[in-house]
N, C-alpha and C positions, 0 to 999 in steps of 0.2 A: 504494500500500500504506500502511495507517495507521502502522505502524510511521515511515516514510521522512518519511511528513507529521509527524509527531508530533516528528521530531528538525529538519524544515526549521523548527516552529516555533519550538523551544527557539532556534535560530540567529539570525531574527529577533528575537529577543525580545533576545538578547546583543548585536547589533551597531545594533540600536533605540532600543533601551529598554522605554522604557514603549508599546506598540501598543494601540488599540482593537481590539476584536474583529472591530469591522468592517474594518477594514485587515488583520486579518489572514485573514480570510476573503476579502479581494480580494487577499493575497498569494498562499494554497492554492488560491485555485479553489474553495472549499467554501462551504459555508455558515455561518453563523456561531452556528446551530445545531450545527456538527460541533464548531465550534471548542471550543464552550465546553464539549462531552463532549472534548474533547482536553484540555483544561486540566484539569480530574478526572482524567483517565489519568496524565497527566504527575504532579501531586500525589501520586498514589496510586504513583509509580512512585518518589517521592521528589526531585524536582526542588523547589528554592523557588519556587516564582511564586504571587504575590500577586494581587490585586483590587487597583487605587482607583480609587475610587467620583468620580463628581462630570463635569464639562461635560468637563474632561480630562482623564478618567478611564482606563483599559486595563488591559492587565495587564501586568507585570513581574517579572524574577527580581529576587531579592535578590542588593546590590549583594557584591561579590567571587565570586560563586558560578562556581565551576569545579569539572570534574570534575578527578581525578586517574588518569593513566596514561602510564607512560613505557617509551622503546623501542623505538615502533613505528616503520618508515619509512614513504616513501608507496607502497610495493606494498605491503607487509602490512596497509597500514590500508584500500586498495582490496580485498586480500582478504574482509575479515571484513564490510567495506559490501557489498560483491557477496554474500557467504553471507548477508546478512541481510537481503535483498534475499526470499529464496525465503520460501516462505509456510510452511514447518515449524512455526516456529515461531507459530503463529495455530493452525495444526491441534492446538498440545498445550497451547495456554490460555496462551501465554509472550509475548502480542505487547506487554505493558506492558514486561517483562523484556527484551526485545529493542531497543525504542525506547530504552529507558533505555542500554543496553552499548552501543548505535550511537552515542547522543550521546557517551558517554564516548569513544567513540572520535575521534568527527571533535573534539571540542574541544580533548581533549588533545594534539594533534600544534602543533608550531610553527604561526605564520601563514602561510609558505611553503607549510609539509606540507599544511595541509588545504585552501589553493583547489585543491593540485593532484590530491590524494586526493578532494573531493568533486566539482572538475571533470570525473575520469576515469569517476566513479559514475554521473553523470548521462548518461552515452551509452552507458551497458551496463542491457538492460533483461532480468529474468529474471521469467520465466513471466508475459507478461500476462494476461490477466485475462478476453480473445478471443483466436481464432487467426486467421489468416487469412481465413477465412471469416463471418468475426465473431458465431462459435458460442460465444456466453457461458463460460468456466470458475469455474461457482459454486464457493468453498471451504467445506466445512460449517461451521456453526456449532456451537461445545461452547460452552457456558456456563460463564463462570471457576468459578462455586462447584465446578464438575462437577469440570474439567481440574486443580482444585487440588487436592482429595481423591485424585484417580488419580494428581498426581503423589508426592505426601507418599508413596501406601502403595507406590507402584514404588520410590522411592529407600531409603524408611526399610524397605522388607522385612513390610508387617504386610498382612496379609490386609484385604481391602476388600469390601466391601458395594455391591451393585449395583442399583439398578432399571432393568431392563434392557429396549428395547420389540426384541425382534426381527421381522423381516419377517414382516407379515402373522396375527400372534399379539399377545394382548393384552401388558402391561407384566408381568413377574414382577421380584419381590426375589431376588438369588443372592450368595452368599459363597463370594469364589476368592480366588486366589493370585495375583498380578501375577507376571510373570516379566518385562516389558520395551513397549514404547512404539515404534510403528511410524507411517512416515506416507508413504503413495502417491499422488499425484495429488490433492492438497490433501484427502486423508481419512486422518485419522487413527486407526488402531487400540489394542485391549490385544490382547496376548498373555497369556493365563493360563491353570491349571490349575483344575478343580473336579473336587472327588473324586479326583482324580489322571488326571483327563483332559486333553488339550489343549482349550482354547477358544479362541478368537480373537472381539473384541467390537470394533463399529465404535462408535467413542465417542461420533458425533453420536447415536447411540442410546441414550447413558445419561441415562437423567432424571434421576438424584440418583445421590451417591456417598459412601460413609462410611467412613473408614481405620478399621481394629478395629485395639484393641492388641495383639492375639494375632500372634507371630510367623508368616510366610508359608510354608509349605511349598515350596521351592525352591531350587536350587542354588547355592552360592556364585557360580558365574561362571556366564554364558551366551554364545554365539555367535547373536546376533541374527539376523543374516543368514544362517543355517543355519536355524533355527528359523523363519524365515521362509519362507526354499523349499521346507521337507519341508510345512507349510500349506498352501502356495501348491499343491505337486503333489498331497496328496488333494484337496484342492479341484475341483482340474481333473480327478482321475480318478473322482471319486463323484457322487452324484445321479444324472438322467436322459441324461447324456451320450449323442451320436450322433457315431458317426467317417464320414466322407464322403470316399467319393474321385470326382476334378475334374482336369480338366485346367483350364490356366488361359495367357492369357498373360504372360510376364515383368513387363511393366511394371505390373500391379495383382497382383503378388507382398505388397508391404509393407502393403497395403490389406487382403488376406485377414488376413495373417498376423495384423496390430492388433485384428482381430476375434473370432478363434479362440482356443480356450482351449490348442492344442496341435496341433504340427507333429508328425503320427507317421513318415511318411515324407515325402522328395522326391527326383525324379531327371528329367530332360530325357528329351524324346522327340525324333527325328528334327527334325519340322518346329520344333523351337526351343521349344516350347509344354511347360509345367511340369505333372507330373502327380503330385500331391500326395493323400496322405490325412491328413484332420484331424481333431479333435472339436471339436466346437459344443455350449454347454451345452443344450440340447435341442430338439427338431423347428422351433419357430418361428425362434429363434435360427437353424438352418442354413438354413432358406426365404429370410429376413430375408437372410443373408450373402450366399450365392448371388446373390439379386433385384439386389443393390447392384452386382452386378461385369457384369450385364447381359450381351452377347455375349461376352465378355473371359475367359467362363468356363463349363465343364461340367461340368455333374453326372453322373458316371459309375454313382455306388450311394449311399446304395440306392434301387431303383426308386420309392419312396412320393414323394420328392426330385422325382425327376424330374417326376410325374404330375404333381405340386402346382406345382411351375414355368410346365409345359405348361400348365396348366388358367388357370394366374394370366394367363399371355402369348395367351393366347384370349379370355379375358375385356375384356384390355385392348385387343386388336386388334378385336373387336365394339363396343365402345367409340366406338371412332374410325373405324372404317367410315364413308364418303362416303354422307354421307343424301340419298336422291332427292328 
């Protein structure tokens, strides 16, 4: 995570000195092209480090520079490394912000505190980046200019200006109301009102963002996590939705369920076998789901389900028929 790299370099740089870029690109692992956009971040984040130029040349901080923060022990300073470890903060444009408060942290503890705080860091790894099957976890990209506009008009309360690309429609300009900052699975949301509607807007979809000084229509306080779930259930219950009931066996229980938009019933049958109805956000989706759990599962209703399964496991049995 650039955040983790961004403070291992500051650390370097202090128990160093002066590093060439190449050294410190064979300390990170990186390139020394990364490095030298880190060294901009870092700048920009308010650290001193300088350039000098010449055969032994590198970079360095300016001498006395320390941050200031007192207080912490060594679990509380592993706390807030481990929270800052998760990629929230990258989803809502804060990952200079974030580098910056990590370094404050691991620097300001005694010499004792932080091998033992950054010791503990380094064998606790959150959300990497593949999973076990080493299916990529891409985090989308906001563009600072973007994430800084959403963030000013969410805190400061003023109405903001969007261009906005939604799925499969061209970009429109819209003026809403921020009501709060959501982040799932390394995608980040707005929560807003227009016209006095709810909206919900994935922010890798905003092109441009502009805070208006016009106060935002919205309530003093909100309950995020409520505002989120009543979203989240129209969500699930509108559009082309299809409920399918299945039996299934237990053990690719947690596989459906990761898939489906909503558990409406479930209850055991005799032979131990789970018979469940769900909804899938529409016909392909439930084809798709089904296909994946192969004998492990059936399609009880509705019959259209069933045909399309049959017809799919005919085609693929003709397929591989023994050619004379």
């Amino acid at each position: 995570m650039r955040a983790d790299r961004l403070v291992s370099l500051v650390l370097l740089l202090r128990q160093h000195g002066r590093l060439s870029a190449a050294t410190l690109a064979r300390e990170l692992e990186v390139s020394t092209r990364t490095v030298l956009r880190d060294i901009e971040a870092l700048s920009a984040a308010g650290v001193p480090v300088y350039a000098e130029r010449g055969r032994h040349g590198g970079f360095a901080l300016l001498p006395g520079f320390r941050t200031e923060l007192t207080g912490l022990n060594p679990d509380e300073a592993l706390a807030l490394l481990v929270a800052g470890s998760r990629r929230g903060a990258q989803a809502f444009g804060l990952g200079s912000a974030l580098a910056s408060a990590m370094l404050k942290v691991v620097d300001a503890l005694p010499e004792s505190y932080r091998d033992t705080a950054a010791g503990a860091a380094e064998r606790l790894l959150i959300d990497p980046e593949t999973d076990l099957l080493s299916r990529r976890l891409v985090a989308e990209e906001v563009p600072d200019a973007v994430a800084a506009e959403v963030l000013r008009a969410v805190f400061t309360g003023h109405k903001l200006r969007i261009h906005y690309a939604a799925a499969d429609q061209p970009p429109k300009w819209r003026t809403v109301d921020p009501i709060g900052l959501v982040t799932v699975r390394d995608r980040g949301y707005l929560l807003a009102t227009r016209s006095g509607a709810d909206r919900t807007y994935r922010l890798s979809r905003i092109l441009a963002a502009e805070e208006l000084p016009e106060p935002a229509q919205r309530p003093d306080r909100v309950d995020l996590d409520r505002a989120w779930q009543e979203r989240s259930t129209r969500f699930r219950t509108g559009g082309d939705q299809v409920a399918v009931l299945l039996r299934m066996h237990p053990a690719r229980r947690e596989e459906l369920v990761g898939t489906a938009l909503a558990v409406l019933t479930e209850e055991a049958d005799p032979d131990g076998w789970l018979r469940l109805e769900v909804t899938f956000q529409d016909r392909r989706h439930a084809e798709w789901a089904l296909w994946q759990l192969s004998t492990s599962a059936e399609a009880l209703a509705p019959q259209w389900l069933r045909d399309s399964l049959r017809n799919r496991a005919t085609a693929i049995a003709t397929r591989y028929e023994a050619s004379s």
